[in-house]
N, C-alpha and C positions, 0 to 999 in steps of 0.2 A: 504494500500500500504506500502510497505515497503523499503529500500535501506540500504545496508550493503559496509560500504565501511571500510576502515583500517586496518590494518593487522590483520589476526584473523586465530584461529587454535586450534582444536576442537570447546570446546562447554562450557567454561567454564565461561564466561559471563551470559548464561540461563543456568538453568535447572543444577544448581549445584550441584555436589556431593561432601559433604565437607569430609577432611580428617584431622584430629587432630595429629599433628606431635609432641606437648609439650604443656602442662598446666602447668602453677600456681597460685595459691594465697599468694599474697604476706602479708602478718601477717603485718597488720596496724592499730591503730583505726584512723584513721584523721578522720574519719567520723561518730564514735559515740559518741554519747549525752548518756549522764548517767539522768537516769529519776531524780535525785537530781539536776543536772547541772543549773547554772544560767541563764535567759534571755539572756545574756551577752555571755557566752560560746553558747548557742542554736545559736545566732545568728551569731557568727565566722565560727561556723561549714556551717552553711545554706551558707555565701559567697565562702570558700571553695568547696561546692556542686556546688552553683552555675560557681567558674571560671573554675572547671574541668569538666563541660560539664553535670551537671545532674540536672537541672531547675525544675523537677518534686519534687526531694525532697526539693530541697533548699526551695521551693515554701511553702511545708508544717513545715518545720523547723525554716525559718524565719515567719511565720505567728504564730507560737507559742512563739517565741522572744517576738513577739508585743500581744499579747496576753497576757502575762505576765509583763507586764509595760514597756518593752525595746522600748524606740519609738522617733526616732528623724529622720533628713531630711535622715541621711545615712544610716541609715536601711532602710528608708520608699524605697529610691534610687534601695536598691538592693531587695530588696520585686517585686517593682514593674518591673524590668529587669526580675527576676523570672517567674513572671504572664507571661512575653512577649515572653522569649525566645525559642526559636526552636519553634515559634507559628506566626499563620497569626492571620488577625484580625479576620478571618471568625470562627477562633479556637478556640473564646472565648466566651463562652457562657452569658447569657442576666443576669447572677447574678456575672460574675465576670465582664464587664462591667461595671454593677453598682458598684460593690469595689472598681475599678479603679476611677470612677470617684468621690465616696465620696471619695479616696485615693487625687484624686489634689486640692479638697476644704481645706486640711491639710497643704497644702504646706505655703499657706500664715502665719502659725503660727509657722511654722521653723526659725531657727538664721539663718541670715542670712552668708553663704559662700558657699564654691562650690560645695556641695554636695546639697544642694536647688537649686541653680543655676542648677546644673544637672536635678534636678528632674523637676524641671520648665522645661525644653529643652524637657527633655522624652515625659512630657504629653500635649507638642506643637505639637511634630513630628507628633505625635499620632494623632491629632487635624485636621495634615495638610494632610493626608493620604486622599487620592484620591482628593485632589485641584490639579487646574491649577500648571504646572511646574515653573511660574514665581511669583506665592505668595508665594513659598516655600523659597523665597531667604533671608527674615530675619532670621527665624527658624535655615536656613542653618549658617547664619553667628554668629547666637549665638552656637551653636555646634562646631563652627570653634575654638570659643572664649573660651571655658572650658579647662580644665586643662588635660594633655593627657590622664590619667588615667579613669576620664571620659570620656571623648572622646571616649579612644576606647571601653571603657565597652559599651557604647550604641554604638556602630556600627556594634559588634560583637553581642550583644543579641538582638538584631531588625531587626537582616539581610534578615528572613523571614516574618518580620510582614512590612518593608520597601520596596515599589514597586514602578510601574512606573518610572515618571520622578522623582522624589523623590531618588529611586534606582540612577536613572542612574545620576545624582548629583552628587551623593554619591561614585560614584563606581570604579572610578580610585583611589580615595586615599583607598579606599579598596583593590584595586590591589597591591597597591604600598607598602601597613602596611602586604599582604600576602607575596608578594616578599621578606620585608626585612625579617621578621621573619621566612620563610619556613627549615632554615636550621642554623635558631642560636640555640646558647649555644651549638654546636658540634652537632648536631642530628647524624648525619652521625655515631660518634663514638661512642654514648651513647644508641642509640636505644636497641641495643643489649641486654644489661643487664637488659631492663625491661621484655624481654621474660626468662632471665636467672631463672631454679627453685632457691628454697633457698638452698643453701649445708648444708647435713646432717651432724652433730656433726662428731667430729674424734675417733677413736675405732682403736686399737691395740690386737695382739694376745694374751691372758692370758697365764702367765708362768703356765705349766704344773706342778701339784702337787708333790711330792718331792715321790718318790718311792725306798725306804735305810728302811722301815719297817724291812724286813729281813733280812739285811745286820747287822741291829743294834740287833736284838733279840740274834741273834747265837754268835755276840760278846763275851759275859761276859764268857762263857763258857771256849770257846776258849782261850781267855785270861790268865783264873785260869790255864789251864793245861801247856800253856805254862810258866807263872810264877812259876809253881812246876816244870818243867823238867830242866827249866836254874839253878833253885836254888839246886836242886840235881845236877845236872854237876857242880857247881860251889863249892856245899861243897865239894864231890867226889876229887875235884881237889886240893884244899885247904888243905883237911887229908893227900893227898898224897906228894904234895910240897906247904908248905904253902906262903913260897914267891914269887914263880910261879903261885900258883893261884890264890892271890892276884892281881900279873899284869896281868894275863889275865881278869879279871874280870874288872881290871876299863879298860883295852882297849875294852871289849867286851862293857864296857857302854857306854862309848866316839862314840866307831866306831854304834853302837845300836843310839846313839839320833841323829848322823850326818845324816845317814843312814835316820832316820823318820824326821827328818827336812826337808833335801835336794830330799828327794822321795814324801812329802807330795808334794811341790813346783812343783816336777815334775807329777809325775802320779795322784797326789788327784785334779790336777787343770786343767789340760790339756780336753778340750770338747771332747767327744766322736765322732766318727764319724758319729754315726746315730743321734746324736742331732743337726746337722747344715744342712741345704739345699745347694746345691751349689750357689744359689743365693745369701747366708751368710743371708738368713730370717729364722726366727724360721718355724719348722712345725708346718701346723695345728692339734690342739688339738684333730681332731676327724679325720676320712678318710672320704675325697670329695666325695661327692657322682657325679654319671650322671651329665653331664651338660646340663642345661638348658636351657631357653632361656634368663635368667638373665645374668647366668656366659657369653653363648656365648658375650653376648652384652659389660662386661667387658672385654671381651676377647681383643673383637676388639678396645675397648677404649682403650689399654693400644697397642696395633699394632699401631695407629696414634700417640696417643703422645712418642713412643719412635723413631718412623719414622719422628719425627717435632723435635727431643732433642736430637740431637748426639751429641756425641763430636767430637774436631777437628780431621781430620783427617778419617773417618769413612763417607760412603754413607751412607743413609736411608736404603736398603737392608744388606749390608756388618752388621750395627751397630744390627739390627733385628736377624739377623743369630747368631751373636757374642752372645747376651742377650736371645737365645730361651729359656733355662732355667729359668733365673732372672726373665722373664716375666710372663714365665707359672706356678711359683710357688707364686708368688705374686697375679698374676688374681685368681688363687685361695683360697689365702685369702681373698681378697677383697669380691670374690665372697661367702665366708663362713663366713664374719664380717655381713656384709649386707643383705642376701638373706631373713630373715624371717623379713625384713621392710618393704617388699612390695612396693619397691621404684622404681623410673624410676632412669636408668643407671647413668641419667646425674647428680643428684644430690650429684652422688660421682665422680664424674667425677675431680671436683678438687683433690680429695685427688690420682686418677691414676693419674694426670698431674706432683703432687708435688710429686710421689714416680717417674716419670719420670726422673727429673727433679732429684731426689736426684740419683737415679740408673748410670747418666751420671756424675753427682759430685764423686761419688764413684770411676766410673772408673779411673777419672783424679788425683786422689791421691792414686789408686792401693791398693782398697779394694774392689773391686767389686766382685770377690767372695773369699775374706777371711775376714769375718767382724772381725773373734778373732783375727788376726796379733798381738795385744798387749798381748795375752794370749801366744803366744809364751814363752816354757820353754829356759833360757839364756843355753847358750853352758857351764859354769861353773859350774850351777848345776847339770846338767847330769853326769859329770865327778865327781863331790864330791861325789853323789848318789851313784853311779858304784865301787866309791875307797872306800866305805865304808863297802859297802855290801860285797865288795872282803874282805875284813876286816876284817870283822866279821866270814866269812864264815873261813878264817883260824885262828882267835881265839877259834871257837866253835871246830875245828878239834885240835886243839894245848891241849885245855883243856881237851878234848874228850881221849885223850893221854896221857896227865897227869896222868889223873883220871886211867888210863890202870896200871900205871907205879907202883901201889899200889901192895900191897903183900897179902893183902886176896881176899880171893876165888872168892865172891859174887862179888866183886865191878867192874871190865869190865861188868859183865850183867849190871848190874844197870846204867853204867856207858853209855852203850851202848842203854839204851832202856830212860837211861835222853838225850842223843842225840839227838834219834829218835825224841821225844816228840817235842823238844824243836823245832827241824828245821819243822815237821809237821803242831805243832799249830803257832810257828813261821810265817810258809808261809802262813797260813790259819787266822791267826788276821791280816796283813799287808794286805791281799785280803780283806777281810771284812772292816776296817778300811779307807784304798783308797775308795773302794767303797762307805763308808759312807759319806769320804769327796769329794767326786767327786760328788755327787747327791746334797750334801750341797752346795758347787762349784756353780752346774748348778743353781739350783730354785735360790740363792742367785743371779745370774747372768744375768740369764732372769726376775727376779723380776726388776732387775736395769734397763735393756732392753727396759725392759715394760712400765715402768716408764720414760725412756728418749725417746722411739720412738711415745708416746702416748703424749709429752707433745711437742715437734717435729712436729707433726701431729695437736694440739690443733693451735698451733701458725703459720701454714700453714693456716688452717681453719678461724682464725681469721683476717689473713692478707687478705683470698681471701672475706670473708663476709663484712669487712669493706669498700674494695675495689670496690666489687657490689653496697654498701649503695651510696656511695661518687658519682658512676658512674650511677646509676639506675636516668634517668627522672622523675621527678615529673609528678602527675596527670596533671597538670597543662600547662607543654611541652606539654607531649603527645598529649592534647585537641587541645593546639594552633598550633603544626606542622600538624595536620590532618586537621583544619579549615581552613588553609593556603593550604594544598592541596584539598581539597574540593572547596577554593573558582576560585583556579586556574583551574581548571576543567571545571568549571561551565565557566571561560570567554573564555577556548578555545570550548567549546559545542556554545558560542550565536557567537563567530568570525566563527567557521564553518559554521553556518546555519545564517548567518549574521541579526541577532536579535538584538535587544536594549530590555533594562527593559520594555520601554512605548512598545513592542511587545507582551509581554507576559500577560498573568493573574495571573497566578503563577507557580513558581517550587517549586521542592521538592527532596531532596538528601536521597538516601537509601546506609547505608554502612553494608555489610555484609564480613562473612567470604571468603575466596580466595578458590579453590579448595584444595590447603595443606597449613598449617598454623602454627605456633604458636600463642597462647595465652597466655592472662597472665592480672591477675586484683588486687587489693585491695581490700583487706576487706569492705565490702557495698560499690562497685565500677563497674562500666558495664566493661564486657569484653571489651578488646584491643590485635586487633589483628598485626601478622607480615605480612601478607598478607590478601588486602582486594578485595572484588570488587565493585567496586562505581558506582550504576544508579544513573544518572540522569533522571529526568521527565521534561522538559519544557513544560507547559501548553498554547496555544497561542491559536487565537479564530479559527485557521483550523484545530486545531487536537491537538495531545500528539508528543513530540521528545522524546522519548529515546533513549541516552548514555549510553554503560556503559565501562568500563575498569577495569584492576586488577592493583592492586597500589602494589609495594614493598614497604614497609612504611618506610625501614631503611634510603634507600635514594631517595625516592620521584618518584622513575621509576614508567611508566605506559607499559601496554602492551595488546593486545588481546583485543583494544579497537572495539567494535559493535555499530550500529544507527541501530533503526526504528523507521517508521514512521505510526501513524494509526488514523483513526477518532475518534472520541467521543464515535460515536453509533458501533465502530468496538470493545469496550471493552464491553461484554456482563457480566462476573460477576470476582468480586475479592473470592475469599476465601483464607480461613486461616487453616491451622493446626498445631495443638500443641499436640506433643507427650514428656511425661516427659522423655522417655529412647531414644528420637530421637533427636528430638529440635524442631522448629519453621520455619514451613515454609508458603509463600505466593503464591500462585496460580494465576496467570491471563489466564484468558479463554477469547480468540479472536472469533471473528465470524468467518474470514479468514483464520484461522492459529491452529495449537494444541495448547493446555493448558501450560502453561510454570511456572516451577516451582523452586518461588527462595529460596532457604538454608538464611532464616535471624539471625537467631543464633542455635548452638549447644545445645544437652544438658548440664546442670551443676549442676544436682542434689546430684552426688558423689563428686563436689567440692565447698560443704558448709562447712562453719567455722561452728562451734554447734551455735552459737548466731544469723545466719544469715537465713532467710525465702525465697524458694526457688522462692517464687511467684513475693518477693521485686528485686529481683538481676533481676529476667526473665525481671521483666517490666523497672526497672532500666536499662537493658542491651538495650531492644526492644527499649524506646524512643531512650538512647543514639544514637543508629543505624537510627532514623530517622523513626520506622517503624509506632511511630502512627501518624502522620503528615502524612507521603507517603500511607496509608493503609487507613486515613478517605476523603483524595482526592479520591484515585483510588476508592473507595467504591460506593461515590456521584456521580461519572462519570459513572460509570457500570448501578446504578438506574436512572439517568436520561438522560443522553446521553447530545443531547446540550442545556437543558434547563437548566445545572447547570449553563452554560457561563452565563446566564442573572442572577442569582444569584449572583455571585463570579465576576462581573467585576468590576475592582479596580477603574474602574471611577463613580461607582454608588453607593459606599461606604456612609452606614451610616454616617456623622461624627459624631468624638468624640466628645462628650460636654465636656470640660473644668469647672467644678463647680466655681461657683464665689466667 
């Protein structure tokens, strides 16, 4: 039988089809042990495993601690929360049992403080596991009496091994430690940033290689012939009036260097028109090719943040229109720095924000599209340049004249074809020359460019990575704001169906991907998703309740919450498959109903760090998720229907022996 009640639409609680919106792995080692590493460091590591939620390794890491001589009450403490956590007692097999129990024979030769004191309490609780509700009240008030640190560590890694009235004891200050903590140290603000990818280094355009090869070769030449045409017109003129051509000659040198000073200033420095964009960015080094679906995706990154970074005065539309140029020639670099990284948009996505961001600073000091404005020739030198060349040009005619004013024959031809010369290779070394220093000019200028736009760009990059560090949750949040909603979950599922602990036999919480998602993990760390979907299983002696809901995790919203309800013998078989290009999924097959099949994790074989084993992270991920706890219940119920109830009732519980 079944009953569906709560808001719901589609189908994305069963039968998931998961969609990957963003991946990362975040470059960490917290969690590796260097096979030289001390006792000491193994066993820091194994607590950290253990407080971010992955009890499988901690279990093997702290057991190698103690292995290796590291061994007192507060390891043994956390060894033994290891052994227990995300585990019932039914989970424990008849040789760790035994460990456990030669583990409390040790306790009495611990020093005595709170960390024995802990552990003493642990292997009470344990003790006390399926007793009457009202022998559990010492036990209960030595747990009360521990230091909170303890405290909470065993309330949070027992939660599934603690039942019945034992549970339900326990279970308001368990609400009450979920409450405070579901939304400290900012959750709300900081979630964010642990989906953030890591941003790619910053990269600027390479100044273009310096092209005056043939401008400089045809030089020297030009040069010679004009230094022999002036020196002929000048002696020419000289024979003819020699103290006339005297002063022409030094005014032809005077108005000659003014001339190549004041023209170098202007014409040798002044940017060409085809070397600046109108957006005042260099062009790219090569022509853009087609765009793709990279560039598209910068495209539209740089449409929003110039639509979110106007300046005053300017709509979102109005400021877009203004900038279509700035925009489209910039996505194009972006898009031609970037494209053979094989990167997703967003990881440059900072550096479009801060050219955003700088594009609207531009405008508001009126450079936005003149970036040379300081490259501006001054109005004086234009004028000295222009009076000089006027200059000269009637110097050259004045001595040209001179030179006439002679009395043999030959000297006007000669005098005429040293003119000639002089003004030809004149205008042809002053072209060559500009052009050499104009080329020199530019590479000298976009070297400079390059160098202050890239280091610009470094110090954007470093402000926005430092910013993520400071802001990114710790493993350790993350674990405790999801346990906090998990635990909240779980009390409004037993207030719906109005159950107590002492109702149940067991639950079991399975957290999987959302239908669209963000991800994002740690180096040797289970996926952590932005959007989840949480079954619940409550196990009671008339059947199975399953919850489920999809959680926003930024800030704790649930939605598209479903119930049903079925018998024992109405679960005919669980399965499982695992495809390494697919991911992980879980199958239940009803007798009543179709096959329902839940997405437990994605693939992640393309996002292994080279040190990491794609088997360690799957199963690392799969516990994290609850699936093998939720998948050796559902397994046992499929094979025996309700003769597991007589197995698995927590009032017919083995007890723990305690060693003397």
């Amino acid at each position: 039988m079944s009953d569906n009640n709560g808001a719901t639409y589609g189908s994305a609680a069963y039968d998931s089809t998961v969609g990957i919106q963003a991946e990362t792995v975040h470059n960490s080692n917290v969690y590796f042990v260097h096979p030289d590493a001390s006792p000491q460091e193994k066993y820091r590591v194994g607590v950290r495993l253990l407080e971010d939620g992955i009890p499988s390794r901690a279990r093997d890491v702290i057991t190698d601690a103690i292995a290796h001589g590291y061994h007192n009450a507060e390891v043994r403490f956390h060894w033994v929360l290891a052994m227990l956590s995300a585990r019932t007692y039914h989970d424990l097999s008849v040789e760790e049992v035994q460990r456990l129990r030669h583990a409390s024979g040790l306790v009495r030769a611990y020093v005595e403080d709170e960390w024995k004191d802990a552990l003493r309490v642990t292997f009470d609780l344990l003790a006390a596991l399926g007793t009457a509700s009202g022998a559990t009240g010492p036990v209960l008030k030595q747990l009360q009496d521990l230091p909170s640190r303890q405290h909470d560590a065993i309330l949070r890694h027992l939660d599934l091994m603690l039942t019945g009235g034992l549970k339900d004891d326990l279970w308001a200050e368990t609400l009450e430690r979920a409450r405070a903590e579901r939304f400290g140290n900012d959750r709300v603000g900081r979630v964010w940033a642990y989906f953030e990818p890591s941003p790619i280094g910053a990269r600027a355009v390479l100044p273009r290689l310096a092209t005056d090869a043939a401008a400089r070769s045809a030089l020297p030449l030009r040069l010679v012939l004009f230094v022999v045409s002036s020196t002929v017109l000048g002696a020419l003129a000289w024979i003819a009036h020699p103290a006339q051509g005297v002063f022409e000659s030094l005014v032809a040198v005077v108005a000659g260097r003014t001339a190549a000073r004041y023209g170098v200033q202007w014409w040798g420095r002044e940017p060409r028109p085809d070397h600046t964009a109108g957006a005042g960015a260099p062009q790219p080094h090569r022509p853009a090719p087609a765009e793709d679906g990279f560039t598209k995706r910068v495209h539209s990154k740089f449409d929003h943040y110039f639509s979110v970074r106007t300046p005053h005065g300017f709509t979102p539309e109005a400021w877009l229109a203004h900038t279509a140029e700035v925009r489209s020639g910039l996505a194009a670099e972006i898009a031609d720095l970037y494209r053979e990284s094989r990167i997703s948009v967003d990881r440059v996505a900072w550096l479009i924000r801060y050219l955003a961001e700088e594009s609207r600073n531009r405008h508001n000091n009126g450079t936005l599209f003149d970036r040379h404005h300081q490259d501006r020739t001054p109005a004086r030198t234009k004028v000295l340049t222009v009076a000089a060349l006027v200059v000269l040009g009637a110097v050259a005619l004045s001595a040209f004249g001179t030179a006439m004013s002679g009395a043999a024959q030959p000297r006007p031809l000669w005098a005429f074809l040293a003119l000639l010369g002089a003004t030809w290779s004149g205008h042809a070394v002053a072209q060559r020359w500009l052009e050499f220093r104009r080329e020199r000019h530019r590479v000298t200028r976009e070297a400079r460019e390059y160098q202050e736009e890239l280091a610009a760009r470094q110090k954007a990059h470093q402000r926005w990575k430092a910013f993520l560090d400071e802001t990114r949750p710790s493993e350790r949040e993350m674990e405790t704001w999801l346990t906090c909603d998990k635990t909240l979950f779980v009390d409004e599922a037993l207030r719906h169906h109005r159950l107590t602990w002492r109702d149940l036999i067991t639950h079991t919480i399975l957290v999987a991907p959302a239908p669209s998602y963000k991800r994002a993990r740690v180096q040797g760390g289970p996926w952590r998703y932005s959007h989840y979907v949480i079954r619940l299983f409550l196990f009671t002696r008339d059947g199975i309740r399953e919850i489920s809901s999809e959680l926003k995790f930024v800030d704790s919203t649930r939605r598209n919450e479903q119930r049903s309800n079925y018998r024992f013998d109405a679960l005919s078989s669980v399965q499982v498959t695992e495809n390494a290009d697919v991911g992980f999924d879980l199958e239940l097959v009803l007798t009543n109903g179709p096959a329902r099949k839940i997405r437990v994790k994605d693939a992640d074989a393309h996002q292994l760090a080279p040190d990491e084993s794609a088997r360690e992270i799957s199963e690392i991920s799969l516990s994290a998720a609850g699936f093998t706890h939720t998948f050796r219940l559902l397994e046992g119920i499929a094979a025996d229907g309700k003769d597991w109830i007589e197995r698995h009732n927590p009032d017919d519980l083995t007890p723990f022996q305690v060693a003397d």
